[in-house]
N, C-alpha and C positions, 0 to 999 in steps of 0.2 A: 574273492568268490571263485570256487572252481568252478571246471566247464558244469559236471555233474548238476552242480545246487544252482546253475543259470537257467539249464532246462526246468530244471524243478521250478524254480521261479518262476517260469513264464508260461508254464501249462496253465490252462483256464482263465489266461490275462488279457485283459484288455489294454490293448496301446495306441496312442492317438501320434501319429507323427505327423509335423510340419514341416515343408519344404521338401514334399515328399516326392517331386520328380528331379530332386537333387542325387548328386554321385551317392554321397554317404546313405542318404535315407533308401535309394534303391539296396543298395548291397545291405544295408541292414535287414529291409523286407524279405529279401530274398533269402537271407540266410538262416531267418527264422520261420519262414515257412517249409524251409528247406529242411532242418534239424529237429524243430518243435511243432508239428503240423498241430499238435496238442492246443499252441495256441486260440484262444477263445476265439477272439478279432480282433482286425488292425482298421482305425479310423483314419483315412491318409487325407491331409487337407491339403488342396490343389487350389493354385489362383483360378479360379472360373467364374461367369457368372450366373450358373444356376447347375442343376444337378444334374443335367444330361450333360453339358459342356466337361462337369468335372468327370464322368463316366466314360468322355471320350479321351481324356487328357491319361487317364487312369489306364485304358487300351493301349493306348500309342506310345507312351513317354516312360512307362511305367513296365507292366506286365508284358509288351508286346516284346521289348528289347530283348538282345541278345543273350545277355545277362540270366532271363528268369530260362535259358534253353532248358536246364538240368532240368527245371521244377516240369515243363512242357514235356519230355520224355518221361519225367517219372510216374502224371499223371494221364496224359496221353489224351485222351477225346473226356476226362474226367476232369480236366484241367478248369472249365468255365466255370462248372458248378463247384467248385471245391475253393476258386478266388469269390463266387460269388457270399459263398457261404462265410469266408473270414475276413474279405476286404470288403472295408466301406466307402466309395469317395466321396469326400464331403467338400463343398463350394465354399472356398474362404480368404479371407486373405487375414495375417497375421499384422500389417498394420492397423485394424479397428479393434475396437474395444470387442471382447467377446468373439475374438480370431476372424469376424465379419459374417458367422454364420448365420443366415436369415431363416433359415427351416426352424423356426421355435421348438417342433417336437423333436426333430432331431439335435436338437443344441441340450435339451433336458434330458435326453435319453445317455447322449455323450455324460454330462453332469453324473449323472448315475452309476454310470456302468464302467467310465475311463479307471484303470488300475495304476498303467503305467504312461507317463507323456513326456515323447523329446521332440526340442526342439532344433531342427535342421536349417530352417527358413534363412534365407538371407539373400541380400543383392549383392555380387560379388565385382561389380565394374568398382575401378579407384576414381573414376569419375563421374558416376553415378550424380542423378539430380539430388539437390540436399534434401529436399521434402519426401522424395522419395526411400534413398538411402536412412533417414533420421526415421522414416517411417516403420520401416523392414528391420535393420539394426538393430537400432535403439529403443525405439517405443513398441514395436514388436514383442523384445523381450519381457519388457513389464506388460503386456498383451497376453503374454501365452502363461506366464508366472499369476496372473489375474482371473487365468482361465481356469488351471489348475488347483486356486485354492477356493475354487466352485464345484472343482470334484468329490463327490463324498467318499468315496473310496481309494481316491492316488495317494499310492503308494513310493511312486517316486517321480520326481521331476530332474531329467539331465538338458541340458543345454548346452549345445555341441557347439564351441567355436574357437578360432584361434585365439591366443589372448595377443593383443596389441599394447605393451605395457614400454614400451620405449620410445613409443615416439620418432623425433629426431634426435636421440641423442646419440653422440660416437663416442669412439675410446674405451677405455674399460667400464664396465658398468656396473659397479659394488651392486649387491641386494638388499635391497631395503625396503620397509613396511611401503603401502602403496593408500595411500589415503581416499578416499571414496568422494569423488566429485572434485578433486584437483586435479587440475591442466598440466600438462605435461610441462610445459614453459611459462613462467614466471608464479604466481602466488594468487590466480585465477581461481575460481570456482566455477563450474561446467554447472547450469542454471538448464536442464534439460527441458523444462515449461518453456522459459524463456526464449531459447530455440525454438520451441514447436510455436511459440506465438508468432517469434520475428519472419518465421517460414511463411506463414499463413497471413501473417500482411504485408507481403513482400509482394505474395501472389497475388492478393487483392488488390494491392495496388495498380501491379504489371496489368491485371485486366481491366480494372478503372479506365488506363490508358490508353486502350486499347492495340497493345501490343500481341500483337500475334505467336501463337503457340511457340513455332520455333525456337523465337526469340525471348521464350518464356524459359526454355527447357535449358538456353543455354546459361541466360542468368542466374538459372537453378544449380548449373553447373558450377558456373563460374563461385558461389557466394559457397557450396558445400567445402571448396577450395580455399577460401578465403577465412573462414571459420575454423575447417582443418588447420591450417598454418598459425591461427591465431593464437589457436592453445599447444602448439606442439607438435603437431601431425601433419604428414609428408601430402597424404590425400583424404578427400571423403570417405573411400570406405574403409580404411585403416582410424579414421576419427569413430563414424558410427558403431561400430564394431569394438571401438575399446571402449563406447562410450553404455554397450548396453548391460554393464556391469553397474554403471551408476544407474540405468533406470531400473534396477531390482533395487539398489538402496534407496529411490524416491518411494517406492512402495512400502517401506518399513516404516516410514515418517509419520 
């Protein structure tokens, strides 16, 4: 697609971005407010927990940076009302079903109006807690992929992430088809329920015992680590992350 028919494209669009006080989703914001001021609206979903929090994270983390200087000189003291007019921030988190948005009218009105939706989101520590990372990663994907075929007019779904497709393996690496829910080592199948269950009584348990948070966060850590290496993978978020390509094929089931 050239530059020409991209603009074309995304005059009068609406876009929902996740992970939106990420590197990539800022410079994307920015670049298209910058080139296509045409566009309709952009919906940015921010971890907060309620819509003034997201509105301050949106000020600070977002529009206030360095980054948006150009768009600040271009529109000068017009600048509030011109992000008011195209930016939405919306309170959510991409681990819950339905991206965690609570505002009902605003969840239907997204439903409606979303054209375009990427997904940026992600936890990027290698030793990220597993419930955590599994949540962001993995079950995030099929999250935003669940939310988007609730949109009646998206037109396209990109999902931006590195691909994690080697694992531990060295030496030379032939190319070869990649089969959807096999473990990088041995003749494993990646059972992504089955994680999400053994995560959530893992945790029940730890607090049954009464073991304290700390101590929670680190077993958290330690077992993401341990599941990692089990099928192949060096750390947790190099596991979650190659693993949220299987949770789009659990949606097709």
């Amino acid at each position: 697609m050239e530059l020409g028919s991209i603009l074309q494209f995304l005059e009068d669009k609406t876009i929902l971005i996740t992970g939106a006080t990420g590197y990539l989703a800022k410079i994307f914001v920015e670049k298209i407010l910058r080139v296509q001021p045409k566009v309709k609206k952009f919906y940015l979903l921010l971890r907060a927990a309620d819509a003034k929090s997201a509105a301050e994270r949106l000020r600070d983390e977002v529009i206030g940076k360095e980054l948006f200087r150009v768009l600040r000189e271009k529109h000068g003291a017009s600048l509030h009302s011109f992000i008011s007019e195209k930016v939405t921030p919306v309170a959510g988190d991409i681990s819950y079903e339905d991206l965690g948005v609570k505002d009902s009218s605003l969840k239907d009105e997204m439903w409606r109006e979303v054209d375009v939706m990427l997904n940026f989101a992600a936890t990027t520590n290698f030793d990220e807690r597993y419930d955590v990372a599994l949540g962001i990663n993995t079950l995030g994907a099929l999250h935003v992929l669940n939310f988007a075929k609730k949109c009646v007019n998206v037109k396209m779904l990109v999902h931006v992430s590195t691909a994690y497709v080697c694992g531990e393996d060295a030496g030379l690496i032939p190319e070869q088809p990649y089969h959807m829910g096999m473990a990088k080592k041995g003749d494993s199948k990646i059972d992504i329920n089955f994680e999400k269950k053994m995560v959530q009584e893992k945790i029940n348990e730890l607090k049954l015992e009464g073991v304290p948070d700390k101590e929670i966060t680190s077993a958290m850590k330690d077992l993401g680590i341990e599941r990692a290496r089990l099928f192949g993978w060096p750390n947790t978020y190099v596991f979650t992350k190659g693993n949220g390509r299987n949770a789009f094929n659990e949606s097709q089931r």
